[in-house]
FIPAZA-659478 format. One record per residue (C-alpha): residue in one letter; x, y, z. Coordinates in Angstrom, 1 decimal. Last residue first. Example, Ala and Ser with C-alpha at 12.3 -4.5 7.8 and 13.67 -1.06 7.14 Angstrom:
! FIPAZA-659478
+------+--------+--------+--------+
| kegu |     px |     py |     pz |
+------+--------+--------+--------+
|    S |   13.7 |   -1.1 |    7.1 |
|    A |   12.3 |   -4.5 |    7.8 |
+------+--------+--------+--------+
//
This chain:
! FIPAZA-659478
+------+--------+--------+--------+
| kegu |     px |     py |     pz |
+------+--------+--------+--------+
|    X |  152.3 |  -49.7 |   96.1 |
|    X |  150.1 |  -51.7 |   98.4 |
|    X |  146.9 |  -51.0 |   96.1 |
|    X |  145.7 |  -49.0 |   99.0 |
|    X |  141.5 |  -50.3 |   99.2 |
|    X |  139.5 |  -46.8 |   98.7 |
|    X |  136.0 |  -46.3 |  100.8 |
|    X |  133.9 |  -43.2 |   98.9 |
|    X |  131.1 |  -42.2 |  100.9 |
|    X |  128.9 |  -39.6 |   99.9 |
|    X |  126.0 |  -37.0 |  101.7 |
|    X |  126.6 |  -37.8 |  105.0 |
|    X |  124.7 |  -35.5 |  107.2 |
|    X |  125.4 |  -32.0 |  109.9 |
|    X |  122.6 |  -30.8 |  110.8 |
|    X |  122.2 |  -26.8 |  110.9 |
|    X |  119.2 |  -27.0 |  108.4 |
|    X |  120.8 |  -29.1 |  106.2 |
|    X |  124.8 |  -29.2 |  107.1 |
|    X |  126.7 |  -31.3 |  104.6 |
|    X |  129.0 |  -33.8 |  105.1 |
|    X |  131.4 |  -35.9 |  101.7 |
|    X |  133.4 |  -38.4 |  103.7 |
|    X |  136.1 |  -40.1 |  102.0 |
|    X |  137.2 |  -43.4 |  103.6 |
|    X |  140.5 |  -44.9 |  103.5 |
|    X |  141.3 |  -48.8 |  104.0 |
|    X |  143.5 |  -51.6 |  106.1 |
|    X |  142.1 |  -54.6 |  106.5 |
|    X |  143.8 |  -56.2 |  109.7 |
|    X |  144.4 |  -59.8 |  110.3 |
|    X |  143.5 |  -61.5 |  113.7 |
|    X |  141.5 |  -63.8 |  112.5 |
|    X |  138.2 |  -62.1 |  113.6 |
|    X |  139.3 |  -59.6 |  111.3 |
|    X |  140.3 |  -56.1 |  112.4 |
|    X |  138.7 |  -53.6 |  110.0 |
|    X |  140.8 |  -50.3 |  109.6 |
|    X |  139.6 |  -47.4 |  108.1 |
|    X |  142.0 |  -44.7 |  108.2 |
|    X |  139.7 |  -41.6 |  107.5 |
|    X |  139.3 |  -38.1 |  105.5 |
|    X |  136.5 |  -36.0 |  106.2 |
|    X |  135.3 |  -33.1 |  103.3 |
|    X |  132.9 |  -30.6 |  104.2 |
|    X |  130.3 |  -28.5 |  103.2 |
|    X |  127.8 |  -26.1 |  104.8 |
|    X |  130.0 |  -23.5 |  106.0 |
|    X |  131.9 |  -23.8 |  102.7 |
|    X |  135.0 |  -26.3 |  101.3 |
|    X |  136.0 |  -27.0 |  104.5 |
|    X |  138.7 |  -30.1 |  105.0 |
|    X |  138.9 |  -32.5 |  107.6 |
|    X |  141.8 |  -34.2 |  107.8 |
|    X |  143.1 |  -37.8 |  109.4 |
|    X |  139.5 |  -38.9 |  111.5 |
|    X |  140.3 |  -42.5 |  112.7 |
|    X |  137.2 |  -45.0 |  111.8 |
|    X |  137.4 |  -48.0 |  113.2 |
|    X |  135.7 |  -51.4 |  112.5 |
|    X |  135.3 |  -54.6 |  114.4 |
|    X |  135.0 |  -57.5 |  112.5 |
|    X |  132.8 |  -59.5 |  110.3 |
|    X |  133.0 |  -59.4 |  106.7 |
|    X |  129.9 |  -61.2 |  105.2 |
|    X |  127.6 |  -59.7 |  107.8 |
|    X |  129.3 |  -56.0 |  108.1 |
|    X |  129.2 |  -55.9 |  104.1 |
|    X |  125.3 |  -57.0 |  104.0 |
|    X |  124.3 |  -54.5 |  106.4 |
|    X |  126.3 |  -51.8 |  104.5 |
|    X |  124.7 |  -52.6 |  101.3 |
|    X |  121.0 |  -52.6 |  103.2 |
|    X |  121.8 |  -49.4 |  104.2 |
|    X |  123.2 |  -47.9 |  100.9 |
|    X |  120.7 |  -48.9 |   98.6 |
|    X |  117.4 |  -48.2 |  100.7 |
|    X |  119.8 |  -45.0 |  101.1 |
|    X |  120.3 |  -43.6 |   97.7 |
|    X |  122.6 |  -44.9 |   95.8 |
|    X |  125.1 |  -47.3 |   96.3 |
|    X |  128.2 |  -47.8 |   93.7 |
|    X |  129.9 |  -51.7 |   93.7 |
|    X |  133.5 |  -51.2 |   93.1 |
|    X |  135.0 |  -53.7 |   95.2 |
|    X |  136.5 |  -50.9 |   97.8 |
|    X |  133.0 |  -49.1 |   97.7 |
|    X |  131.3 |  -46.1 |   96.1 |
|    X |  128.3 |  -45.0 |   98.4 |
|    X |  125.7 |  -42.3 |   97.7 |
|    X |  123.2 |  -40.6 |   99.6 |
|    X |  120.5 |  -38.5 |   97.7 |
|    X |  118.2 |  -38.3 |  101.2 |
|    X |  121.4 |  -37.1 |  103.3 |
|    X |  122.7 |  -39.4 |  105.8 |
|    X |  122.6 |  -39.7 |  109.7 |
|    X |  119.5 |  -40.6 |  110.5 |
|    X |  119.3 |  -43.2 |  107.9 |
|    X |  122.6 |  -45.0 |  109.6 |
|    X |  120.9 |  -44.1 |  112.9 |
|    X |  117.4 |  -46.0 |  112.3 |
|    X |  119.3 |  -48.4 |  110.7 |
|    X |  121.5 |  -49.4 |  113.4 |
|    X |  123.8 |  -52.7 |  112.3 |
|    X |  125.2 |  -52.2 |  115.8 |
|    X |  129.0 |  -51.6 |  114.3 |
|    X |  127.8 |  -49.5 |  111.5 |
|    X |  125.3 |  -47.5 |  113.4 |
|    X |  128.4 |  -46.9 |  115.8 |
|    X |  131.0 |  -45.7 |  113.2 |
|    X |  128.6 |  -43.8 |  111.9 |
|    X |  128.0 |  -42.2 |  114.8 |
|    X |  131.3 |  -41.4 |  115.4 |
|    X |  131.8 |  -40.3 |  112.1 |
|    X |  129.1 |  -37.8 |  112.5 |
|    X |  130.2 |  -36.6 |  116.0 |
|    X |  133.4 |  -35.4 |  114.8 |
|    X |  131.7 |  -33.8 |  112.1 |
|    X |  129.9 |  -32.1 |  114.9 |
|    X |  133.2 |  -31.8 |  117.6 |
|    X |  135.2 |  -29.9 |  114.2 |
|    X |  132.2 |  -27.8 |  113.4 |
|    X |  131.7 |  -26.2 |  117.4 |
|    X |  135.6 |  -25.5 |  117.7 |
|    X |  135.9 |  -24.0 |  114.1 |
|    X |  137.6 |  -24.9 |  111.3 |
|    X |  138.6 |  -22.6 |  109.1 |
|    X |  139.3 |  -23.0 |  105.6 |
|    X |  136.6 |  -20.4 |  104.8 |
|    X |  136.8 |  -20.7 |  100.6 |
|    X |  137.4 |  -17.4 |   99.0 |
|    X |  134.0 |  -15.9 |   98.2 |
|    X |  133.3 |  -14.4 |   94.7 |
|    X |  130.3 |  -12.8 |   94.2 |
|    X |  131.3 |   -9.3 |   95.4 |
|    X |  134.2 |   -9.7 |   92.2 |
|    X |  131.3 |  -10.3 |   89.5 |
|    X |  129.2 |   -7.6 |   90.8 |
|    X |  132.2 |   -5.6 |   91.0 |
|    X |  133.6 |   -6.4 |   87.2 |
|    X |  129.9 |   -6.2 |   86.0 |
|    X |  129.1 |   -2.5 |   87.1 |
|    X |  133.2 |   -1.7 |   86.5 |
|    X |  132.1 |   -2.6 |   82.8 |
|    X |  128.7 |   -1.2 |   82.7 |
|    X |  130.1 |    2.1 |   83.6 |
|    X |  133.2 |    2.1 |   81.0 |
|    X |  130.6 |    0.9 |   78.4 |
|    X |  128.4 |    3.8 |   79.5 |
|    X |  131.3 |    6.5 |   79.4 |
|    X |  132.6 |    5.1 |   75.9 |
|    X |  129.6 |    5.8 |   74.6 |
|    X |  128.5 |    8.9 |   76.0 |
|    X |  132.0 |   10.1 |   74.6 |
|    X |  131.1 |    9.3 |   71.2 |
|    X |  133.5 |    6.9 |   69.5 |
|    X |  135.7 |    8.1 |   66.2 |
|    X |  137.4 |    6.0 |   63.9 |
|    X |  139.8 |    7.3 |   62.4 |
|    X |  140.7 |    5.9 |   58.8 |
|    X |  144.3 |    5.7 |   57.6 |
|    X |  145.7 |    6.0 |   54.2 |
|    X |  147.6 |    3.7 |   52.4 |
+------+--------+--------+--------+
//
């Protein structure tokens, strides 16, 4: 059997070498590794934003609630029911806090930065019954900063399944 050589010319090989470490640099630049960092200012402002959602919540405040999230707001809850938007998502949350009355707390657990403008809040959320029972939950918190401001952009409330 006998063997072809294949030859390249060397223009070749030097513009697919260029293009190559072109793209690979280009490609590398691009990639950011995610700023886990919390700073002083960002931690009181998302702070802030369960706070006042907490609040709203409590004084059934829909100036604040709407205030507070992003236009494309959306809302999965412990029964199941999704919420979208925030005509959706106020009135859902005006309806909960009437048929389940109680005071409710959020407790901040982790906070976790996926980019400046993105974040991730973890919370207890408790509601003490007017009985004296306790519903214990999580919350998920999806914030975003537009324009500097940090909003809630999701909401994802989990019931433990008490396993």
């Amino acid at each position: 059997m006998k063997r072809i050589k294949f030859y390249l010319p060397k223009e070749f090989i030097m513009k697919t070498f260029s293009i190559l470490i072109f793209i690979n640099t280009i490609g590398l630049s691009s990639l950011q590794a995610q700023n886990s960092k919390l700073g002083d200012k960002q931690k009181k402002d998302l702070y802030t934003l369960i706070d006042n959602y907490s609040e709203a919540r409590e004084n059934r405040d829909t100036i604040l609630l709407k205030s507070i999230f992003t236009s494309d707001i959306d809302q999965l809850v412990s029964t199941g029911e999704w919420r979208a938007g925030i005509a959706s998502s106020v009135k859902g949350m005006l309806t909960s806090s009437a048929g389940n009355p109680g005071t409710r707390t959020l407790t901040v657990e982790k906070i976790k930065v996926l980019d400046k403008n993105t974040s991730i809040i973890d919370c207890k959320y408790e509601i003490q019954n007017p009985n004296g029972t306790t519903r214990k939950m999580w919350s998920t918190f999806i914030a975003v900063s537009e324009k500097g401001v940090w909003r809630i952009s999701a909401i994802r409330n989990m019931l433990p399944s008490g396993k």
